[in-house]
Backbone bond lengths (Angstrom), bond angles and torsions (degrees), N, CA, C in turn:
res aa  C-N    CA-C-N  psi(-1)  N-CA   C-N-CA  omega(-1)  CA-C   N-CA-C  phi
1 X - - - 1.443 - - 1.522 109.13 -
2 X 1.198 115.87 121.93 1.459 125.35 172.18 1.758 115.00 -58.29
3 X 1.043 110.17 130.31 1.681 114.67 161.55 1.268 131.16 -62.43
4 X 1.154 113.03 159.36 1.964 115.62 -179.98 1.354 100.35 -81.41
5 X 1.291 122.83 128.79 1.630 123.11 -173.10 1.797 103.19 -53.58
6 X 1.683 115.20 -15.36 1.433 98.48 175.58 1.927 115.32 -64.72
7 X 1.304 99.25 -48.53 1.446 143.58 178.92 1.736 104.99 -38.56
8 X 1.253 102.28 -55.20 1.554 141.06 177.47 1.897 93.05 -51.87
9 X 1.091 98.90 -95.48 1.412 119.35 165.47 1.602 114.68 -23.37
10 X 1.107 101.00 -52.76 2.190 87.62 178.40 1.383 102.08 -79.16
11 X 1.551 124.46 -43.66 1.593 93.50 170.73 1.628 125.07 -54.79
12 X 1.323 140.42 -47.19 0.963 123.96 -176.67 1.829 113.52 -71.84
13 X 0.861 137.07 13.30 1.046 142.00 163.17 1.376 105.92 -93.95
14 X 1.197 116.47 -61.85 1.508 116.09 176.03 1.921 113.15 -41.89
15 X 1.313 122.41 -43.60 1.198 138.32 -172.24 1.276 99.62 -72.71
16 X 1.355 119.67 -42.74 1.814 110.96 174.77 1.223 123.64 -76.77
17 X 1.541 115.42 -17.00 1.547 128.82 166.19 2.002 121.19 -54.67
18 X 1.781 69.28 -29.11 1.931 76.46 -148.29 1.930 92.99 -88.45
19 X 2.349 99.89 -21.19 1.566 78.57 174.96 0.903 119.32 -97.84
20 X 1.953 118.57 1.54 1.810 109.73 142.25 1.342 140.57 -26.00
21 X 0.963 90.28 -50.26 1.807 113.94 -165.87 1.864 101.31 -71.70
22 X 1.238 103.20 -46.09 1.541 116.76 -171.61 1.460 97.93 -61.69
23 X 1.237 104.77 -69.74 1.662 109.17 -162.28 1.376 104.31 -69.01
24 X 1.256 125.82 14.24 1.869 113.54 -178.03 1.505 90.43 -123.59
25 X 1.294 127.03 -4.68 1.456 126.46 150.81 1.638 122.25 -98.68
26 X 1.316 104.63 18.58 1.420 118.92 170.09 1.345 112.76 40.57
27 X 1.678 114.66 31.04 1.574 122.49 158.23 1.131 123.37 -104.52
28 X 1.782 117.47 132.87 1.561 129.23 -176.82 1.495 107.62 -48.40
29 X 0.969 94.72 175.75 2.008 118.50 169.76 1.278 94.57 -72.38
30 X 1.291 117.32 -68.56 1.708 117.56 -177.53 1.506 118.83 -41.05
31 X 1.345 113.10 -49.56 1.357 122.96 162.72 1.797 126.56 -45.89
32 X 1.386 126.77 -58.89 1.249 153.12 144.27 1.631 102.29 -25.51
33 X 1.471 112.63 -67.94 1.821 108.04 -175.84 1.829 103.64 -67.39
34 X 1.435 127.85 -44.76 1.382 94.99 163.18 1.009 151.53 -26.75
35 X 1.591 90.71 -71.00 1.911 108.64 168.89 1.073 115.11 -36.97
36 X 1.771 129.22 -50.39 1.141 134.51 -158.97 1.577 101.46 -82.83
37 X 1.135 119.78 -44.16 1.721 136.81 -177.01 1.487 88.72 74.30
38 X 1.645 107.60 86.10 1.758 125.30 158.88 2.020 86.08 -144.95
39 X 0.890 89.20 -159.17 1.513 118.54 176.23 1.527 114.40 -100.73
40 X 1.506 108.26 138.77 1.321 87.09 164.44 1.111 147.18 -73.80
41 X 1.632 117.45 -27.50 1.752 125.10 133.91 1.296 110.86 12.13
42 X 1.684 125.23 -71.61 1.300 148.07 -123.16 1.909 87.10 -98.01
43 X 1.321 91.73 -40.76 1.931 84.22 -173.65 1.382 107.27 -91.27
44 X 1.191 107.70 -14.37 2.027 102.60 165.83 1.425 100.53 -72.84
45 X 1.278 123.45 -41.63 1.871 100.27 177.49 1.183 127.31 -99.22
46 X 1.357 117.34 18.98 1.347 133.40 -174.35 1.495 92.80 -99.65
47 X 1.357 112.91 -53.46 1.506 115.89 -175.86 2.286 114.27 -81.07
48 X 1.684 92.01 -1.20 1.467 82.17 172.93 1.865 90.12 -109.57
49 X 0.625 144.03 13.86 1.217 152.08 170.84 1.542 124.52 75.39
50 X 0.990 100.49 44.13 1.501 120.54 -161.45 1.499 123.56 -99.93
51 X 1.874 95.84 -24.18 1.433 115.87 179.78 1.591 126.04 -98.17
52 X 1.053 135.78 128.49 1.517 138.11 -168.99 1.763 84.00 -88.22
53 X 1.161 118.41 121.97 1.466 120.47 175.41 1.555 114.18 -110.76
54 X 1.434 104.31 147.33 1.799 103.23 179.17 1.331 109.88 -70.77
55 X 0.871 149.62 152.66 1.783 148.22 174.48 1.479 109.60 -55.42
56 X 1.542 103.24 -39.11 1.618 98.88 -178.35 1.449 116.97 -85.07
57 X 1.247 111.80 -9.72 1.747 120.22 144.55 1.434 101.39 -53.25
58 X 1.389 139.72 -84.51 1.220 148.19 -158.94 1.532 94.30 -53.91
59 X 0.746 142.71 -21.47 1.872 128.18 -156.82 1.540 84.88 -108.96
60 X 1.252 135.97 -47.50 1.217 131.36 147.75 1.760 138.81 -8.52
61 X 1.694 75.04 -70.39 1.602 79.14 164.60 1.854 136.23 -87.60
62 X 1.620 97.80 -9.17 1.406 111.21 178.48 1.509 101.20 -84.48
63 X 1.564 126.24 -21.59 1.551 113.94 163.46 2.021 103.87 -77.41
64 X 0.913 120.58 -71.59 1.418 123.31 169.57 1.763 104.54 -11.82
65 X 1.473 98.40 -70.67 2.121 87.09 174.77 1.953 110.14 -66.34
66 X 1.016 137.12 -24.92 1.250 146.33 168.87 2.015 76.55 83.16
67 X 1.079 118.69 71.92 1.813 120.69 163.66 1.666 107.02 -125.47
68 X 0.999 99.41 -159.53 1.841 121.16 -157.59 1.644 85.40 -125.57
69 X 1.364 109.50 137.93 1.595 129.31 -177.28 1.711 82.60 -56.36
70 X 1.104 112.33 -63.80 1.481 114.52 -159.49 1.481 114.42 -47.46
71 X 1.731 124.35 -36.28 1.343 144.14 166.67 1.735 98.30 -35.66
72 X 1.138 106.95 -67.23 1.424 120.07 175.54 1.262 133.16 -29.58
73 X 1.775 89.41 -66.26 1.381 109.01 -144.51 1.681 107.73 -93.37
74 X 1.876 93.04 -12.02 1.816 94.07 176.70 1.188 104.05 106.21
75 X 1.249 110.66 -28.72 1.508 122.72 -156.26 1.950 117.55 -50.96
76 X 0.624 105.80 -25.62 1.635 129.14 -168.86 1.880 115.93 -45.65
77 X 1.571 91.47 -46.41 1.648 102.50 161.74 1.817 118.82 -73.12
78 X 1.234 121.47 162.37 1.311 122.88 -149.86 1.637 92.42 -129.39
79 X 1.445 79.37 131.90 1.868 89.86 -175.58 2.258 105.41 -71.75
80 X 1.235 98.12 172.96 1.521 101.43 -179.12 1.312 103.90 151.18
């Protein structure tokens, strides 16, 4: 089933968040799918935004980067 281009849109944002976080801690994908215990497959399309992820994947990987949901999630700017 195809996504709503909004829907669409927060995963790949979410996926560029998460390979912010990675690459400014100068750890691989391979590295990242350990921690998490997925595949690394799973964090190349998670991080190209390709993957619909379970939350407890995501809480997973927000301990794995040791960041703030908000680091992640974008969240930080203020709606209006």
């Amino acid at each position: 089933m195809a996504l709503a281009p909004d829907h669409a849109s927060l995963l790949a944002n979410l996926g560029a968040q998460i390979r912010r976080e990675r690459v400014a801690l100068k750890m691989t994908q391979e590295r990242l799918a350990e921690l998490v215990g997925v595949n690394p497959r799973t964090v190349q399309k998670i991080e190209a935004g390709k993957l619909n992820i379970l939350v407890t994947t995501f809480a997973r990987i927000q301990v794995a980067l040791d960041c703030d949901w908000d680091d992640l999630l974008g969240s930080r700017r203020r709606r209006g």
